[in-house]
Structure formats: structure tokens, C-alpha cells
N, C-alpha and C positions, 0 to 999 in steps of 0.2 A: 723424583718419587722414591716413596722407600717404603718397605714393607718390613715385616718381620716371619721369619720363619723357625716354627718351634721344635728344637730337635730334643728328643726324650733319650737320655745316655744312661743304660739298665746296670748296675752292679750287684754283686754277690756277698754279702759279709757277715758272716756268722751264719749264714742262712736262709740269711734274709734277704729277698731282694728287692732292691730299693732303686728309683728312677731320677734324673736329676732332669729339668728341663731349659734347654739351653736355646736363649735366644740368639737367632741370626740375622741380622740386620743387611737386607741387601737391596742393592740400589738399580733402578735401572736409567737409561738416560731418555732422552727423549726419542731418539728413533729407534729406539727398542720398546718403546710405547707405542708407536707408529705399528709399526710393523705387526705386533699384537693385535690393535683392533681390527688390521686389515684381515689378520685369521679370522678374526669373529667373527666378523662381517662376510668373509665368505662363507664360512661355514653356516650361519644364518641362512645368506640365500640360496646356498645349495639344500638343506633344510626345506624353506621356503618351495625350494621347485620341484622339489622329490614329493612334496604334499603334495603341491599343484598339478603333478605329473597322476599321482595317484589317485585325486581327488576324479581327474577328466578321467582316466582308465576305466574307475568302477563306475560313470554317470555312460562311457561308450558302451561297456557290458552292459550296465542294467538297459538303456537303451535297444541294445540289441538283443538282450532276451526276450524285452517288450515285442519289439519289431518281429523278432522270431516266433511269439506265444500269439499273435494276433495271426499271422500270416497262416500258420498253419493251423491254427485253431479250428475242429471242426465245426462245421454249418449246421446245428441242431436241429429237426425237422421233424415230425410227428408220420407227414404223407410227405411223397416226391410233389414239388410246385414247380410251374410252369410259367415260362414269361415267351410273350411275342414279340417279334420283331418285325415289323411291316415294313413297308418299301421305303419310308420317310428315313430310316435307319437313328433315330434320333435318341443319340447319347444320352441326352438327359431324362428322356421318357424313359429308356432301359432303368436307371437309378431307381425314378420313380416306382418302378413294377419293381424291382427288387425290395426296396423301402419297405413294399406293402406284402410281398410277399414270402419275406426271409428276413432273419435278423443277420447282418452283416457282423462278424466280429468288430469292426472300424472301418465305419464309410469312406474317412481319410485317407486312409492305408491304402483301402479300395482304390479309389482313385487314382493313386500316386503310383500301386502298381500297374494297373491299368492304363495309367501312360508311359510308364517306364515298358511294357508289351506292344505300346502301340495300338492297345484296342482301340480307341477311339476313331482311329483311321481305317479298323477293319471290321466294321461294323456290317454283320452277313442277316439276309432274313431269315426268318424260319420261327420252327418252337422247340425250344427248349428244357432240358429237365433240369430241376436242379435238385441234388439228392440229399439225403442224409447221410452226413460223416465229407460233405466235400469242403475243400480247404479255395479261401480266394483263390489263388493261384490255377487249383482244376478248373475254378468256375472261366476263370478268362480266359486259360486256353480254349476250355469246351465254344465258348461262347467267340472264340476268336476264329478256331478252327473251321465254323458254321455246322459239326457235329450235331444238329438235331435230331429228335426223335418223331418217328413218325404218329399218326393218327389213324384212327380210325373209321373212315368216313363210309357215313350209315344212310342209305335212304329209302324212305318204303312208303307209302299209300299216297302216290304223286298223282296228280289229277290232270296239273297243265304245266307248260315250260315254264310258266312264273313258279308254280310252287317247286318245281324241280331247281331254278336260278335260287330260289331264298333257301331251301332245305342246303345246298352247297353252298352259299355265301356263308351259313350261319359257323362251318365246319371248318370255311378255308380260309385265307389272306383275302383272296378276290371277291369283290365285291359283289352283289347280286344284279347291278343295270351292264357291269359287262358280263359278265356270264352269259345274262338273258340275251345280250346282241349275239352274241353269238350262236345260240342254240337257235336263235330264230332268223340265223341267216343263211339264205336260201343255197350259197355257195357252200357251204361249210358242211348241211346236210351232202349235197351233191356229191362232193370230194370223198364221203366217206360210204355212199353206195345208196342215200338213201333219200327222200323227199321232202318236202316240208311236212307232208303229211305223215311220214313214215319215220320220222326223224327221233321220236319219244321211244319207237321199239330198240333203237339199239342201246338203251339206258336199262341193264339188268340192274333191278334191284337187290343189293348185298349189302356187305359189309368188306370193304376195302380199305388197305395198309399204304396211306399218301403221304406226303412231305405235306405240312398246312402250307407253306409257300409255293406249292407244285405253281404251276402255270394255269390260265384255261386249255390253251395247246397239248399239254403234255395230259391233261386231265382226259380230255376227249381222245387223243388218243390210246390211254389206257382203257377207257370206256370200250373200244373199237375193240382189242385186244379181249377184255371180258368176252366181249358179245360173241367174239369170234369162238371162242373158251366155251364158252356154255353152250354155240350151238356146233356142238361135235357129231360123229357121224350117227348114236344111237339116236339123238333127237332129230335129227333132218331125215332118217328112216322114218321114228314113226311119225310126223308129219306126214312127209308122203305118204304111209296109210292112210292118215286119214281125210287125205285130200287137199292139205294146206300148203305152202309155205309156209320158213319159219316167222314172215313178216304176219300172213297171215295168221298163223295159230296164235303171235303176240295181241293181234287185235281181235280175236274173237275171247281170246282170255280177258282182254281187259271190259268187253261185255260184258262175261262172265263174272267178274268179280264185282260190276257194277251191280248185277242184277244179285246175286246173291249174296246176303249177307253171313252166311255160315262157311266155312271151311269146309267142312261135309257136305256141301252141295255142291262145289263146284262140278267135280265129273258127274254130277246127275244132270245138271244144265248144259253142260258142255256139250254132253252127250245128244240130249234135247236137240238144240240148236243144229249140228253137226245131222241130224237127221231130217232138221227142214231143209238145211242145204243140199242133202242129197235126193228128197223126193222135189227140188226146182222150187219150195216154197219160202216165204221170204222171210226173214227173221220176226219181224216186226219184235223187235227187244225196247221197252220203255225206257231202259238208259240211253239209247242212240238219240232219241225224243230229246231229253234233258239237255245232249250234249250240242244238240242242234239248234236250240233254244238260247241256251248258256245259264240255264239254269240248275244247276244241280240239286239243290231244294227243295224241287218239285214234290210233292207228296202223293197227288196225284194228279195222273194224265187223262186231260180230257178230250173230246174228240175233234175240238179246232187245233188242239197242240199238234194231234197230226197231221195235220195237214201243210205244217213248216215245209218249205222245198229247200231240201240241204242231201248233200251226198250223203251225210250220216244219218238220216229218219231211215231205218230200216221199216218203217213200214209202206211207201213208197220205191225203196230199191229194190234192185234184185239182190241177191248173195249179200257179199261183206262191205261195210262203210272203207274209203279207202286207207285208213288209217287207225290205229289205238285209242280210243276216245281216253282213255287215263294209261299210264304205266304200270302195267300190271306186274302182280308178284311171280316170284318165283314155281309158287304153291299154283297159284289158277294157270300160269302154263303148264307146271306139269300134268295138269289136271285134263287139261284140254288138249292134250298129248295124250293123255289115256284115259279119254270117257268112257263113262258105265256104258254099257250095252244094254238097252230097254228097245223099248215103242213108242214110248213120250213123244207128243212135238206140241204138247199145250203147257203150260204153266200156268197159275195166280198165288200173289199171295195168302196167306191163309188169314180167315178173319180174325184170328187171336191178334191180327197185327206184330208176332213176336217175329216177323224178318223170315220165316221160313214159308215152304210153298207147298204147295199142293200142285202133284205131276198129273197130267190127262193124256190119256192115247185119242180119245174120241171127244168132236167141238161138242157133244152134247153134255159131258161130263165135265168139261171146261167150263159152260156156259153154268151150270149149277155152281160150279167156283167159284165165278166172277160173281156173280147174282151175292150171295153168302161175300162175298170182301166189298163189294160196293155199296152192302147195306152197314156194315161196320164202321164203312168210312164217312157214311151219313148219319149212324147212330153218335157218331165222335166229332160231329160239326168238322167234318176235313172236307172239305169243295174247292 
């Protein structure tokens, strides 16, 4: 092989400089050709692999900027959402509520870290919050840890143990057919001081701070715990004033709140009633009718209703029904812990029909009462 190499040879003469160019003829043999390409050729693939090398570098980075902008990315949310977890503990129901209730940055990612934590195997019940500004990562530990937040379980104008089972089912994990087994078994009353018939009074009506997955166990006995709470030594004084227990004041309250529909009347009734018991006469309260019936829709009572034989017709007992016909409030116990003082021992409603009553010390001023609300409820086709 032969090439040529051009040498340029500069001179000086008169000032002028001028260049001559001299060809060099040079030869190489054959393993001096060899040898050359083997340069090229490495240097090619090292070329080649310095790409290769650089190409995967910036595809790990941007990868893991990805990885890194998704994982931490916050969870954008307007209100905190809440997801449950029931006893099924079921992984892919979780997704589903999340799906519906959060925009996941990458459900993928989700997942992938989610089994890289091992959630899937520590699947806890409860409820859950899930916040604005939280990152995957918070969410699974939150959700691994079993960190939930609690609730607020509310119940008021309960009638019978069924509506008291479905007003908590509606609030907690547990279902409404066991709750009801429970509240209406006879041992479970027993255990906690109280009767079948007595068993609704230790249910204060509030608002209380639960776990939605508490237990029924642990519920009831919180309940125990209120009841105990509420009746501390200034209400079981005045009780005793007024002649009750606190079992009893809860079921003459819940008369009370039967018969009266106004808040402002309760200590007027209260007070009423509490002075038939103490002149030995006997309630006779139209709600104990209804409850003795099983009709609470009754509009009006007529004179074979009374004559039901049941422990709760206060118009046939003496004194008190043995138990709370409904769960009453807070408000008509305190009420009936502190009745008006009057001379009332008659009531009817008034003929406006607007839910309020007309009080009588004397049956002759009763009997104009009744007369005047019996013709209202005949003038209104109610029979």
C-alpha cells in the first residue's frame, strides 16, 4: 500500500516568501495495515460503548426521576376522603375505593410499592382518611399501620332496640342483625346491671368519638362507661328528690317525651306526672297505650285501646311501666330531674291540634278540655 504525504518547505528570498510542496511517498506493509484497523476498530467500539453506556445512564435517570416525581407527588384533594376496610380485608375492593375516591398519581407504581411494603398481607380494618398533599408512600404506611381516624357516632329519637341496631349499623362496620342479637339478649342485659325491660336506659343519647370497626363488645361497653358518666352523684341526688331511680327517671322521661311534642313542655309534664305518683294516682299517659298496642301511630285513643293488659297501659297499673317505652333524650331527663313545680295532674291536647296542651289542676277543667280536642278530632274525620 502507498500513500503520499504532502510536505510544504517555506523559504525567504528577496522578501518574499514562497513554499515548495514536497511529495513523500511512503509505504506500509501488510501487518502495519493489520494492526491499524485493529486501532479503529477498537476505538469504534469503545465509541460504541461510551454511547451505549450513556444512552442507558440518561434512560436510569430519567426513569428514576419518573419513579421519584410520581411517588412523591402530592395527592390533590378539594375535602379529606375516606375509604373502609371491613373484615373481608379485600385488596382489590381497597383499589376500587381509592379509584373512585382519589386520583392516584400511578396506579402501577401504586401497586408495585404496595407490594414492595407488604401491604397486601397487612391489610387492617377501620376508616380511613386520606388527605390533601399526601404522597403514596404516606398513604400505605397510613393504611398499613391501621392509623385510622375515628367517628362520630350520633343517635337520638330511638323508639325500639331495632331502631337503636340500624341507627348504629348505619355508622359502624357491624351489621344491624348482630347488634340487634345482642342488645336483645337477655344475658348481655344481665351482665351489665340491667333487664330486658331496662336494657334501652343505659343507651344515653350523644354524640360519641368510635373507631367505625370498634367491636359490638367494646361498643356496649363504652355505652356502660357513658351511662355510668352521666349519672354522677348531682343526678342520682336529684332523682332521689324526686322519688325515682335513675332507671326510673329514664322511663318516666321517655313518657315524657312521648307525650309531649315541644321541648318547653317537658318539665311541665314531668312535673304533672311526678304529682300523680305522689298523690298514689295512676299515670294513665296515652303513650304507654300505643306502646302496649305496638302502635305508635295511633292518632287517637279510644276506650277499648284501653283496656290492652300489658305492664305498660298505665291506665290499668299502678305507678311506672317497668321499663322506657322509647330511649329518651338527654333534654326530657334533665327535665324530669327538674320538674316545674305547679298542681297540674290533668292534661289534653289542645284543639289547635298544634302538639301542645292544655294543663288542669281540677277533672272538671280537664273534662271542658277533652270535650273542646274530641270535637276537633271529629271535626278532622280522625276516629
Amino acid at each position: 500500500m502507498q500513500i503520499y504525504k504532502i510536505v510544504f518547505n517555506f523559504s525567504k528570498k528577496n522578501g518574499i516568501l514562497s513554499a515548495n510542496m514536497l511529495f513523500l511517498r511512503l509505504s506500509f506493509n501488510k501487518a502495519s495495515k493489520n494492526e491499524l484497523m485493529k486501532q479503529l476498530k477498537k476505538r469504534k467500539r469503545k465509541k460504541t460503548i461510551i454511547w451505549t453506556a450513556s444512552i442507558l445512564t440518561l434512560l436510569m435517570v430519567a426513569t428514576l426521576a419518573f419513579l421519584y416525581s410520581m411517588l412523591f407527588k402530592p395527592i390533590e384533594l378539594t375535602e379529606t376522603a375516606y375509604i373502609y376496610i371491613d373484615d373481608d380485608r379485600d385488596y382489590e375492593e381497597i383499589i376500587e375505593q381509592l379509584q373512585e375516591k382519589v386520583t392516584l398519581p400511578n396506579e402501577d407504581i401504586f401497586r408495585l410499592l404496595a407490594d414492595r411494603m407488604n401491604y397486601p398481607n397487612m391489610v387492617k380494618t377501620g376508616r380511613y382518611a386520606i388527605e390533601d398533599g399526601m404522597t403514596m408512600p404516606d398513604l400505605i404506611r397510613r393504611l398499613r399501620s391501621g392509623s385510622q381516624v375515628p367517628i362520630n357516632l350520633t343517635f337520638n329519637n330511638i323508639r325500639t332496640m331495632e331502631n337503636l341496631a340500624g341507627r348504629l349499623s348505619s355508622q359502624l362496620m357491624a351489621d344491624s342483625v348482630s347488634i340487634l342479637n345482642v342488645l336483645n339478649d337477655t344475658s348481655v342485659a344481665t351482665t351489665y346491671g340491667f333487664n330486658e325491660q331496662t336494657f334501652g336506659a343505659m343507651f344515653i343519647p350523644n354524640t360519641y368519638e368510635v373507631y367505625w370497626d370498634t367491636s359490638i363488645e367494646n361498643l356496649i361497653n363504652r355505652m356502660k362507661k357513658e351511662y355510668d358518666s352521666f349519672w354522677n352523684a348531682e343526678r342520682r341526688a336529684k332523682a332521689e328528690k324526686v322519688g325515682l331511680t335513675p332507671i326510673e327517671v329514664t322511663t318516666l322521661a321517655s313518657i315524657v317525651e312521648e307525650e309531649a311534642t315541644y321541648a318547653d313542655e317537658y318539665a311541665i309534664v314531668a312535673g304533672l306526672y311526678i304529682n300523680r305518683l305522689n298523690r298514689g294516682m295512676r299515670l294513665e299517659a296515652d303513650p304507654t297505650v300505643k306502646f302496649a298496642l305496638g302502635d305508635p301511630s295511633l292518632r287517637r285513643i279510644l276506650f277499648k285501646h284501653l283496656e290492652v293488659e300489658s305492664p305498660y297501659n298505665t291506665y290499668k297499673i299502678d305507678r311506672l311501666p317497668p321499663g322506657p317505652i322509647r330511649i329518651p333524650s338527654t333534654t326530657s331527663i334533665e327535665a324530669t330531674l327538674s320538674p316545674t313545680q305547679h298542681n297540674y295532674i290533668f292534661m289534653c291536647a289542645k284543639d289547635d291540634l298544634s302538639g301542645r296542651h292544655n294543663f288542669a289542676v281540677t277533672h272538671a277543667e280537664h273534662a271542658r278540655n277533652a270535650r273542646a280536642y274530641q270535637r276537633a278530632l271529629n271535626e278532622r274525620g280522625i276516629y
